[in-house]
C-alpha positions in Angstrom: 88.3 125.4 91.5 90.0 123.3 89.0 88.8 119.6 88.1 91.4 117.7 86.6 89.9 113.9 85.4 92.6 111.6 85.3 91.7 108.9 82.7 93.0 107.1 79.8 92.1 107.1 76.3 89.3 103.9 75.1 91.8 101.2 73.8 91.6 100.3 69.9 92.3 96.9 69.0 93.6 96.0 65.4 91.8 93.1 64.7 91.9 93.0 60.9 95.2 93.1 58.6 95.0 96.1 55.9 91.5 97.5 56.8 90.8 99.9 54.2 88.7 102.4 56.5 88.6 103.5 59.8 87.5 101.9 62.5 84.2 103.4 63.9 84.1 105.6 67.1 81.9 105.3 70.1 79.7 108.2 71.3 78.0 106.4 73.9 75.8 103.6 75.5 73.4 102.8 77.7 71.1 100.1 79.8 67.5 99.7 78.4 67.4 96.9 80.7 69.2 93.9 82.2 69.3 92.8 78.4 69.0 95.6 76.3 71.8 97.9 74.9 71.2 101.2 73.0 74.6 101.9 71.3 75.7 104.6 69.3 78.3 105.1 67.5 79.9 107.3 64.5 80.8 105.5 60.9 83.1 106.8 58.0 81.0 104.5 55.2 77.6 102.7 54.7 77.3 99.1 55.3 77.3 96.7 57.5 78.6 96.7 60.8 79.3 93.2 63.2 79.3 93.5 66.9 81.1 90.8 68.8 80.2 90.7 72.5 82.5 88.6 75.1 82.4 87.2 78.7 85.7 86.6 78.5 86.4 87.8 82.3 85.5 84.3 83.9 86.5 81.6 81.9 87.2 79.2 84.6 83.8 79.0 85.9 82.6 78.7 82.0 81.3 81.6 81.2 83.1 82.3 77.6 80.6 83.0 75.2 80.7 84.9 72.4 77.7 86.6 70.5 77.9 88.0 67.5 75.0 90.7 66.0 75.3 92.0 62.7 73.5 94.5 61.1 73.7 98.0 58.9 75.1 101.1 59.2 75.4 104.8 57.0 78.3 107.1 57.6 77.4 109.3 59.9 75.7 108.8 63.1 74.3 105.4 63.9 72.2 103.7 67.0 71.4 100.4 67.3 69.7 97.8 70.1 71.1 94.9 71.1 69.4 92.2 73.4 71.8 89.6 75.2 69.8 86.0 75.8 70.3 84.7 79.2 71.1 81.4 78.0 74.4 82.4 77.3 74.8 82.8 80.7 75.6 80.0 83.7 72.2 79.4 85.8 73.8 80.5 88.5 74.2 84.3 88.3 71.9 86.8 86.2 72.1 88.9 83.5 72.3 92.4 85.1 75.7 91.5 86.6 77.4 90.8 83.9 80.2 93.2 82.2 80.6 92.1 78.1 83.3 93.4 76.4 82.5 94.9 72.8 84.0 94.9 69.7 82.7 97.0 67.5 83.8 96.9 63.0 82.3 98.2 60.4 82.2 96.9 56.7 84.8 98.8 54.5 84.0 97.0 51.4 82.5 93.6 50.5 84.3 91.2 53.0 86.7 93.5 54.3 86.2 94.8 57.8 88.0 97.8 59.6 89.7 97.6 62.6 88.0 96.8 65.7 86.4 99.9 68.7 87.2 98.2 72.1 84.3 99.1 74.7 82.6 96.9 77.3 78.8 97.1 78.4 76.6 96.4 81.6 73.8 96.9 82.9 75.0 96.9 86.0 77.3 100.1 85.0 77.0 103.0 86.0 78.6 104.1 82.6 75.8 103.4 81.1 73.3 105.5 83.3 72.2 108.9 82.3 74.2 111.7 84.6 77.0 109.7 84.7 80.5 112.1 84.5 83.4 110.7 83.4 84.8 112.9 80.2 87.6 110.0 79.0 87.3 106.7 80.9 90.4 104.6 81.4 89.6 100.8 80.3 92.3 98.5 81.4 90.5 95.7 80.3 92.9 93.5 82.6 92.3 90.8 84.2 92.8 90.4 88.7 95.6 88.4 89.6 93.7 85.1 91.2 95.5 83.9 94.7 95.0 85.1 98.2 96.7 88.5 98.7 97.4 89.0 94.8 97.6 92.3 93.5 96.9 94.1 90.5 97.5 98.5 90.7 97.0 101.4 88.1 98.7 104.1 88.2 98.2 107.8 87.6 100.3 110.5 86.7 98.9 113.8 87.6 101.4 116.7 86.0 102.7 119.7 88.3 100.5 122.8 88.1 100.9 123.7 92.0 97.8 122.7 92.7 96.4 121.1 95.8 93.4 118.6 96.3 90.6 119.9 97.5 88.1 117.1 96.9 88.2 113.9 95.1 86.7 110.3 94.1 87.4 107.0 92.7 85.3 105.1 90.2 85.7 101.6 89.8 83.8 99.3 87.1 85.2 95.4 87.2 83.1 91.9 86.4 84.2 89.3 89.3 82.9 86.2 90.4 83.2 86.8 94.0 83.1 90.1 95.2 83.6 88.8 98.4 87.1 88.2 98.3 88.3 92.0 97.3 90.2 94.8 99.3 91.2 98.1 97.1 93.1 101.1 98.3 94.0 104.5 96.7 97.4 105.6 97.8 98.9 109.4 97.3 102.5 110.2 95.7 103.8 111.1 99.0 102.7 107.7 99.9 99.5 107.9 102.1 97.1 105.3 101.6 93.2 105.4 102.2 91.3 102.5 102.4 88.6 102.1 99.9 87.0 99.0 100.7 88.2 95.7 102.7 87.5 92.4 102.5 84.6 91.7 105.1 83.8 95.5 105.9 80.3 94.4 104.3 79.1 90.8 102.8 79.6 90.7 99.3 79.8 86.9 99.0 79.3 85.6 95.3 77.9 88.7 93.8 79.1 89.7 90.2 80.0 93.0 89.4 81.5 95.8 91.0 80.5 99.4 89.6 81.2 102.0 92.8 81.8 105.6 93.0 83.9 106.1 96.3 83.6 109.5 97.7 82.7 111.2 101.4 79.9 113.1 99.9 77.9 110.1 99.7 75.6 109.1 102.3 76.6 105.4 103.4 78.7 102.8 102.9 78.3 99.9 100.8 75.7 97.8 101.9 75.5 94.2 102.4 74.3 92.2 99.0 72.8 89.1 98.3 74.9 86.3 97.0 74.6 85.2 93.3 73.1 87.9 92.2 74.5 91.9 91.3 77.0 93.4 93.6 77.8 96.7 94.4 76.6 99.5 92.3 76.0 103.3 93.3 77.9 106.0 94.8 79.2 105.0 98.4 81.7 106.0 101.7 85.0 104.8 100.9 86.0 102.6 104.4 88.3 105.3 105.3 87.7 109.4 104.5 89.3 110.5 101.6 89.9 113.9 103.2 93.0 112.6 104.9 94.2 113.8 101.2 92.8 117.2 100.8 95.5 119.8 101.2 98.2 117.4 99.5 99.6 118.3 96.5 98.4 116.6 93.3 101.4 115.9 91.4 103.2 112.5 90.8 102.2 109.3 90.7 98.8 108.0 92.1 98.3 104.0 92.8 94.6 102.1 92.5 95.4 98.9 94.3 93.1 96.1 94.1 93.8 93.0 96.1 92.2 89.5 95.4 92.2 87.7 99.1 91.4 84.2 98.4 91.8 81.9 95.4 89.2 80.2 93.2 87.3 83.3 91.3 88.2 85.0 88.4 87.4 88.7 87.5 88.6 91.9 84.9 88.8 95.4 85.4 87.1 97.3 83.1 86.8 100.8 83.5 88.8 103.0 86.3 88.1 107.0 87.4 90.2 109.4 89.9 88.7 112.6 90.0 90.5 115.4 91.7 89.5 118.5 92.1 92.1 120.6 92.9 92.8 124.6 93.9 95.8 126.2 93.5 98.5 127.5 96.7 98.4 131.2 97.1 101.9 130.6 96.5 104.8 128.0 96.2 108.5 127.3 97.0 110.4 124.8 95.2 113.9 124.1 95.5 117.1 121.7 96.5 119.2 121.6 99.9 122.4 120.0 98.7 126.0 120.3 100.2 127.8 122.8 98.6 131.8 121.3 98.8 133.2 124.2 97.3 131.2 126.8 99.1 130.3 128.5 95.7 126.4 128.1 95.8 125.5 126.3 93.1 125.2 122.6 92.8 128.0 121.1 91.1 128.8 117.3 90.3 129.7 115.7 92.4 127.7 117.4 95.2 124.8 115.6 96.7 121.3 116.9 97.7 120.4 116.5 101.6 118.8 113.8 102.3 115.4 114.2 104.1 116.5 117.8 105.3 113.7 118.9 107.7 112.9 122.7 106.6 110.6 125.2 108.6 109.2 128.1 106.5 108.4 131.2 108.4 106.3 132.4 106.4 103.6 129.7 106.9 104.9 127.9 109.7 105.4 124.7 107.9 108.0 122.4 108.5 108.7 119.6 106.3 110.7 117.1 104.7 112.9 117.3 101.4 113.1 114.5 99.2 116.1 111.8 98.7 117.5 113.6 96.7 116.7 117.2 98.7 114.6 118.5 96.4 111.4 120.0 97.7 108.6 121.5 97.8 105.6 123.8 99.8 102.6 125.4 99.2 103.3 128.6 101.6 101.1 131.4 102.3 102.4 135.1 100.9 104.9 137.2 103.0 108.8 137.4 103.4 110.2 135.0 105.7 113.2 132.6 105.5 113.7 128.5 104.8 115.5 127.0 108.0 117.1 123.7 107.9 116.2 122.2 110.9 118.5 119.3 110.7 122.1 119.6 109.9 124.9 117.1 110.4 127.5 118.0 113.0 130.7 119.5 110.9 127.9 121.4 108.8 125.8 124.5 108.9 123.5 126.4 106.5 122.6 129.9 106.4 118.9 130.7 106.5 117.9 131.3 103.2 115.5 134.7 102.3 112.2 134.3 100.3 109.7 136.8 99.7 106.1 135.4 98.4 103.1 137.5 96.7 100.0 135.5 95.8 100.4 133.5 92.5 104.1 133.1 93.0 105.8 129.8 91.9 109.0 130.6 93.4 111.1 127.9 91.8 114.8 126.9 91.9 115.7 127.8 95.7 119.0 126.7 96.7 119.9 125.8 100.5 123.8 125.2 100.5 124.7 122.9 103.1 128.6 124.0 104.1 131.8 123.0 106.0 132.0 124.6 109.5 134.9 122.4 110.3 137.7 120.5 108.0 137.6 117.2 109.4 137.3 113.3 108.6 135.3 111.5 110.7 134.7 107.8 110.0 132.3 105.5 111.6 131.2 101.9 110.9 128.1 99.8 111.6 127.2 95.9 111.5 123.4 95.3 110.4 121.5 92.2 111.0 119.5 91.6 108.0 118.0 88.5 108.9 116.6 86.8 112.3 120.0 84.7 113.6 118.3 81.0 114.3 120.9 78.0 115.5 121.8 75.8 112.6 120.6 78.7 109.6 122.3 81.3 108.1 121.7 84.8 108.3 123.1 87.9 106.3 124.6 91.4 107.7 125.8 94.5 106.4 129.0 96.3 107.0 128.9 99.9 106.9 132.1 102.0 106.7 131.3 106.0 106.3 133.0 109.0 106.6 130.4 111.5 108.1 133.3 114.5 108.7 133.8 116.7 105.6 137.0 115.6 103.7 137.8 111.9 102.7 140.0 109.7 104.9 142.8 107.0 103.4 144.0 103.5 104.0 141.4 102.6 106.7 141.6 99.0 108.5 138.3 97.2 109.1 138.2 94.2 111.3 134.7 92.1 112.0 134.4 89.8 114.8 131.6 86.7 116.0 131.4 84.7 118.4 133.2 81.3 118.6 130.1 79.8 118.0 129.2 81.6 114.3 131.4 80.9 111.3 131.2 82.9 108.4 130.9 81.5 105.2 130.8 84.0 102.9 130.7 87.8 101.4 130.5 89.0 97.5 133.2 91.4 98.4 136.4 89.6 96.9 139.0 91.7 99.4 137.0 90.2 102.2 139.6 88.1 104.1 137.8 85.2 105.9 138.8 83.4 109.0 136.4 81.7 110.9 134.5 84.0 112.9 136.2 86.6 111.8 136.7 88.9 109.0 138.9 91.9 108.2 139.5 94.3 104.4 141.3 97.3 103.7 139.4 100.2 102.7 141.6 102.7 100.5 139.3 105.9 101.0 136.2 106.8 102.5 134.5 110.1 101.7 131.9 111.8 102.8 128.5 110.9 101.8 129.8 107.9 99.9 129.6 104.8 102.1 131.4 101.6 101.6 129.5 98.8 102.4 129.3 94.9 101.3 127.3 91.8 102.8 128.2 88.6 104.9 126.8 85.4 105.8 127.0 83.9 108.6 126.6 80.3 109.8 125.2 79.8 113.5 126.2 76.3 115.0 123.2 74.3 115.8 123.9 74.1 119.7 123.7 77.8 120.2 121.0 78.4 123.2 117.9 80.1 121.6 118.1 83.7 123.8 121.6 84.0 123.4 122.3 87.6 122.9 124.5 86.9 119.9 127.3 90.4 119.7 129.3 90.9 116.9 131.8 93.7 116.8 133.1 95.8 114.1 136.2 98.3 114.3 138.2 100.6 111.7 141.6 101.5 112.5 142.0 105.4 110.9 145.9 106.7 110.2 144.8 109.8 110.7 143.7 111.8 114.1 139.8 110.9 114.4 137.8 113.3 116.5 135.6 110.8 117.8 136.8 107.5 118.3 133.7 106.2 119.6 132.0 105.8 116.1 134.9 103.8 115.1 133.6 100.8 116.8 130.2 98.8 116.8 129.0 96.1 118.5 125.8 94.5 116.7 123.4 92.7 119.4 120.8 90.6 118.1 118.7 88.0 119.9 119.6 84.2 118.4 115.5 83.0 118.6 113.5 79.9 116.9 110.1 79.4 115.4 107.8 80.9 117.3 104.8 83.5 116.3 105.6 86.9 117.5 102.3 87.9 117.3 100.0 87.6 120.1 97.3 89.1 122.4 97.0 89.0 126.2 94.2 89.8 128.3 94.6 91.1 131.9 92.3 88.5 133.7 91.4 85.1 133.0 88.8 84.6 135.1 86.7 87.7 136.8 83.9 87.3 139.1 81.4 89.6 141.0 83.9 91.3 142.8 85.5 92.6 139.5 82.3 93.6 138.5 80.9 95.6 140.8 84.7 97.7 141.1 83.9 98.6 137.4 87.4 97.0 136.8 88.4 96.8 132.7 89.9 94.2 131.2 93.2 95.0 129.5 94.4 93.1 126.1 97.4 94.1 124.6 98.4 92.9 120.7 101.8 92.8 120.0 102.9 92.2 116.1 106.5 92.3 114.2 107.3 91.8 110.9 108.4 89.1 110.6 108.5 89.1 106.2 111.1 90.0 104.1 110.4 93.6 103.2 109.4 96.5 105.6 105.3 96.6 106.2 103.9 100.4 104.8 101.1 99.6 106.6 99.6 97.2 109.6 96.1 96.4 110.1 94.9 95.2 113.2 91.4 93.8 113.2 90.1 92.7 116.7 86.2 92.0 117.2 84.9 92.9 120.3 83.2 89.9 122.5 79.3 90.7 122.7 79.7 90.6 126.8 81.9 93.6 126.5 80.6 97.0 126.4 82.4 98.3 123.2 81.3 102.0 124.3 83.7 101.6 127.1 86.9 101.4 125.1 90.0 103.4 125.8 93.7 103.4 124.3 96.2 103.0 127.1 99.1 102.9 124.5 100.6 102.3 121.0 103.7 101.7 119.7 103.3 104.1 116.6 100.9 106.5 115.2 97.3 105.3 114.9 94.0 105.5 113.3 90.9 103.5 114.4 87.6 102.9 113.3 84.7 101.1 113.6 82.5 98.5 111.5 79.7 97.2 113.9 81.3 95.2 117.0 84.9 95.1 114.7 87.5 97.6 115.9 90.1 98.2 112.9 93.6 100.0 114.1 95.3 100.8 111.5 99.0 102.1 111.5 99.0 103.7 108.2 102.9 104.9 107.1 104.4 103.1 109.6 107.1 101.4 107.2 108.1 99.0 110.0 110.9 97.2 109.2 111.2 93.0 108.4 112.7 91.5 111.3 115.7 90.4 109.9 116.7 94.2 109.0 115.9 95.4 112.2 114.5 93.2 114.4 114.0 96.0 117.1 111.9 98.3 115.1 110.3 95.7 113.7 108.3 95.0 116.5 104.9 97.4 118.0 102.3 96.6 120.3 98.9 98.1 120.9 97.0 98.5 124.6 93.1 99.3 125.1 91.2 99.0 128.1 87.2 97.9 128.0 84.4 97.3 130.4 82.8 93.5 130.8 79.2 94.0 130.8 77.4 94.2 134.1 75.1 91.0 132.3 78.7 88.8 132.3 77.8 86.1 134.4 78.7 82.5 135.9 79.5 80.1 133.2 80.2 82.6 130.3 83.6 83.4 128.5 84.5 86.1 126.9 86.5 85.3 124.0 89.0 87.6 121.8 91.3 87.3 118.8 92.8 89.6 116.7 94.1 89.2 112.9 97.1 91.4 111.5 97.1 92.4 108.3 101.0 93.2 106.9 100.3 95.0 103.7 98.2 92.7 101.5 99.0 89.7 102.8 97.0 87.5 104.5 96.2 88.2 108.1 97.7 86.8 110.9 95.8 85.3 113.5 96.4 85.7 117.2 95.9 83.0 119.9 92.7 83.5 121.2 92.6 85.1 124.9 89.9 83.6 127.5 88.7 85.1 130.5 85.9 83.1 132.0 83.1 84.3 135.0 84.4 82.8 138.3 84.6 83.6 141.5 88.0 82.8 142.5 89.7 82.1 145.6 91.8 84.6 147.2 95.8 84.8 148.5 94.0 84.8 152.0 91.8 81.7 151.7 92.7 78.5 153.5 93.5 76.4 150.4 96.3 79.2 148.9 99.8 78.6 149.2 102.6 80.8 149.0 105.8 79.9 147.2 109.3 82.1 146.4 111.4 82.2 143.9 115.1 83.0 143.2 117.0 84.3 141.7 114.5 86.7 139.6 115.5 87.9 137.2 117.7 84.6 136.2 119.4 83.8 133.7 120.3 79.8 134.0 118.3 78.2 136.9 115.5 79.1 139.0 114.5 77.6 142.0 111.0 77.9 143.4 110.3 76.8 147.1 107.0 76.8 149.0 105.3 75.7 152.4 106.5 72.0 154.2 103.1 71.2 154.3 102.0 72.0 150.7 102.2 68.9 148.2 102.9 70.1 145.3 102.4 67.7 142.0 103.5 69.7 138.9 104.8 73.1 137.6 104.1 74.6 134.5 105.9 77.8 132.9 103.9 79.8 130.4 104.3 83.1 128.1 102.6 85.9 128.5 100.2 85.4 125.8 99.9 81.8 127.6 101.3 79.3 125.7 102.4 76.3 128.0 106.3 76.2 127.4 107.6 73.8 130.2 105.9 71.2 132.2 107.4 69.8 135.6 105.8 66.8 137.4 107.3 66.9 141.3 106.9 64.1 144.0 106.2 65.9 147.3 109.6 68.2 147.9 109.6 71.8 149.4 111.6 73.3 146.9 113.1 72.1 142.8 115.3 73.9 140.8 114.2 74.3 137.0 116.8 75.0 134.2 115.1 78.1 132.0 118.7 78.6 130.0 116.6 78.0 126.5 114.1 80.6 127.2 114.5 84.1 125.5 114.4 87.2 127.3 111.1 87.9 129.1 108.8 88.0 131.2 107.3 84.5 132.2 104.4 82.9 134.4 105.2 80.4 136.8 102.1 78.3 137.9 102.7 75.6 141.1 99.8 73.1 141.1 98.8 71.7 144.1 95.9 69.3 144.4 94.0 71.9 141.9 95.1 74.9 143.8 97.1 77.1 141.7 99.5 79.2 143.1 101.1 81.9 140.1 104.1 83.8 140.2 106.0 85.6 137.7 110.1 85.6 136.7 112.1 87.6 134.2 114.8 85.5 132.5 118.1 87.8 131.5 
């Protein structure tokens, strides 16, 4: 087993123009006490030394002291004590939580100091406690962006050596005023992020200082802590296992992310960690899949690397994915076996390529030619909504024209049409002739693997009909024989919608009574989120606490939209969709959207006049969460289709897509109508003076599935519609 400690050097701070001797070097410290220091320290002269100590990490709430301690030192080996007064301190907090920074001079000759050793101190450390391991600590010394969601990251570069991780930890050391408002995350190169620690997964509240070894060795989490006083400080579960990372490899780049939630308190991080230990593959393969124009084998310019091939190794059984660029890389087991692509294009094939593995082998610079089965241009185009199309606002597309055939194709005719009801305004593409709604350039030669694209904006007129399936069109007009027409045209169809919240939660009942008890019925909520930013989400977060009349124990999945991991902190469920890179709405407002459905058991104690109450917050990233409607469903017993005082009614036609007209019995007096969502926001209200039937215009409502409620005299009668 290998241990490789990724840290960074202790920062030296010049201080003092034209020192005349060198600065002295730390050996070590430790914590007598909350107030005590035992430093030592090497020195290249005798005479006197000058310590500066600063709490220079809080300065908004007042704490920016500085105490100075002089005293004498011999070259060689030297240990002093230093005691910090707690009146330099705010009476709020104490002295064991807070983190000074040192700097650290000696005396070269009479008046003339050397430059300054940059170190910090605290009793709260664990640095300073005996059996601590960290051979070269990094000290960032940097302050935590203050605002809700602001982030500050470290990364870590880990070299190539083959190796993969076998165990691991993170060590964090930071002074903040408020550990309360904190999240931090460690992420992988290939992009996987653990959790370390979220904001309310235990109460930190006002605590000061943070000094945590994350690791799954440990034997609980961190623990609730008393407010104003020392935070966090021992060796702890990270909120999510770090063994989701054992078996990756350890090169590239590493991230410590460290997100500030809320606004108001100030805080520095002082001293960072990542151990990894790591053990090597039996054996590796490392290579490029590239197309290979002139069938020669080798990678020339201007041949590009395949994309995200998908490879299968026999050997092993793995299959995975190349890089960007098609470079990749596998930790395999020994044997002779073969690399498969798994996906080439149509037009293209590659030849399975032979490798043959003994234990220690680094097998490097594998090539998997991508070739020409066919000599063929095939072009195709696509229209890309970037943004959400809202009446009166602009929105941006993309026009893609590609050639996804094998030789290039010339003088190619591109033609983009709207509807009568979209203008477009502009494109940064100068060849772009503009006419209206409509659009049309001359492309000179499209080549394989070498797109032509530019951007357009679009104006919607402020009349448009929010639901209007807005379709936009573009087409290329080829000289030349194309083999499949049908790429050569695209319609775009987006959805023209308004300001509305996208995410929601629904609950299958509203009101249960005994009945629904004694059946052992479960309720059914369903949270539905979209991206509704400006970049993809890497990750979601959904947050839901469970209602104490709900027996958590009964919970089961029903379905997800994408992969899923989830946990539990006491009654709070966390689903977390970890890599799911969903896309902003405006790029793709399709995949931009994903749901989540659990079922779960009302206690058998739920009785008349309680509610059960649930709401769930979404987390995008680091930002701040968003927060749900909350869903109801209260004990009743209510009345049945088959009692007296229930009405029927009908409506048509369903689905609809302009009118709907509801009708219902002669003898029923109806006095209003209401039309709600699913997530049951009230959307139309209709009063009605004793008629049979009424027709209802529903033209501005988008596509869906709504709930039609007919009131009569405090009977409800409910009915659902789907409007095209």
């Amino acid at each position: 087993m290998k241990q490789i400690t990724l840290l960074f050097t202790a920062l030296i701070i010049s201080t003092i123009v034209n020192a005349q001797c060198e600065a002295p070097e730390l050996v070590d410290w430790s914590a007598v006490n909350d107030s005590t220091f035992n430093i030592t320290f090497e020195s290249s002269v005798t005479g006197n030394y000058q310590l500066d100590l600063n709490l220079d990490y809080a300065e908004e709430v007042g704490i920016n002291e500085i105490l100075t301690i002089n005293g004498s030192a011999v070259a060689g080996t030297n240990t002093m004590t230093v005691s910090v007064s707690q009146s330099l301190l705010t009476p709020w907090t104490t002295l064991g939580a807070i983190y000074f920074t040192a700097y650290l001079s000696v005396e070269c000759k009479a008046g003339i100091y050397s430059d300054s050793t940059k170190f910090y101190l605290s009793a709260h450390s664990l640095v300073g406690e005996s059996g601590f391991n960290c051979d070269s600590l990094y000290q960032p010394f940097e302050p935590l962006p203050d605002g809700s969601g602001a982030v500050y990251e470290i990364g870590f570069t880990v070299p190539d050596n083959g190796d993969v991780v076998e165990s691991l930890s993170a060590f964090i050391d930071l002074g903040h005023t408020f550990n309360g408002d904190l999240s931090m995350y460690l992420t992988h190169p290939n992009g996987t992020q653990v959790s370390l620690l979220e904001i309310g997964q235990a109460f930190l509240g006002s605590s000061w200082g943070f000094s945590v070894i994350f690791t799954d060795e440990a034997d609980e989490g961190i623990p609730d802590v008393n407010n104003n006083g020392p935070g966090p400080r021992g060796i702890f579960l990270p909120n999510e296992p770090l063994s989701v990372l054992i078996g990756e490899p350890m090169a590239g780049e590493w991230t410590l992310t460290i997100v500030d939630n809320l606004n108001l308190d100030d805080g520095m991080v002082f001293g960072i960690c990542l151990t990894l230990n790591g053990v090597p593959c039996i054996a590796s393969v490392e290579g490029k899949a590239f197309y290979d124009f002139n069938g020669n084998g080798v990678q020339n310019d201007p041949e590009p690397g395949f994309s995200y091939a998908f490879i299968e190794n026999s050997i092993s059984g793995d299959q995975f994915f190349a890089g960007a660029d098609g470079d990749f890389w596998n930790c395999s087991e020994e044997g002779n076996g073969t690399l498969e692509v798994l996906n080439v294009l149509e037009y293209y094939e590659a030849a399975d390529v032979d490798i043959s593995l003994i234990d220690g082998d680094q097998l490097e610079d594998v090539l998997i030619p991508i070739t020409a089965s066919e000599i063929i241009s095939d072009v195709a185009v696509d229209l890309i909504s970037l943004q959400p199309n809202r009446p009166g606002f602009e929105a941006n597309y993309l026009a893609q024209i590609s050639n996804v055939g094998t030789i290039c194709e010339d003088d190619i005719s591109v033609e983009i049409i709207f509807p009568d009801y979209v203008e477009i305004v502009s494109s940064p593409n100068p060849d772009l002739i503009i006419s209206e709604n409509s659009a049309s350039i001359e492309v000179d030669q499209a080549c394989p693997f070498g797109p032509f694209e530019f951007n357009l904006t679009i104006l919607l007129d402020d009349t448009v009909s929010l639901g209007t399936m807005l379709e936009a069109t573009i087409s290329a007009n080829v000289s030349a024989d194309d083999p499949n027409e049908l790429n050569n045209t695209f319609t775009s169809v987006t959805e023209v919608v308004g300001s509305y919240d996208p995410n929601d939660k629904q609950v299958s009942a509203t009101t249960i009574g005994d009945e629904f008890l004694e059946d052992g019925s479960p309720l059914k909520y369903t949270i539905r989120f979209q991206n509704t930013g400006t970049f993809y989400a890497e990750r979601v977060v959904i947050a839901d606490t469970i209602d104490s009349d709900l027996d958590i124990n009964s919970l089961q999945i029903i379905s997800t939209s994408h992969n899923m991991e989830l946990s539990r902190e006491g009654n709070v469920l966390y689903f977390e969709f970890d890599q799911i890179f969903l896309p902003d709405s405006a790029t793709d407002f399709d995949g931009s959207i994903g749901h989540l459905r659990y079922e779960i058991d009302p206690l058998p104690t739920f009785s008349e006049g309680e509610t059960i109450e649930n709401t769930a917050y979404i987390y995008f990233d680091f930002n701040e969460p968003v927060v749900t409607n909350t869903v109801v469903t209260e004990f009743g017993n209510p009345l049945s289709v088959s009692n007296e005082s229930a009405f029927e009614t009908r409506l048509f036609p369903n689905p609809t897509d302009q009118n709907i007209t509801i009708s219902w019995e002669q003898d029923v007096e109806v006095d209003r109508i209401e039309i709600f969502d699913l997530s049951g926001r009230l959307l139309q209200g209709n009063n009605i003076n004793n008629l049979s039937q009424t027709t209802l215009d529903v033209s501005d409502l988008a596509s869906g599935i709504y709930l039609l409620k007919v009131n009569s005299s405090g009977l409800i009668s409910t009915s659902m519609f789907m409007k095209k």
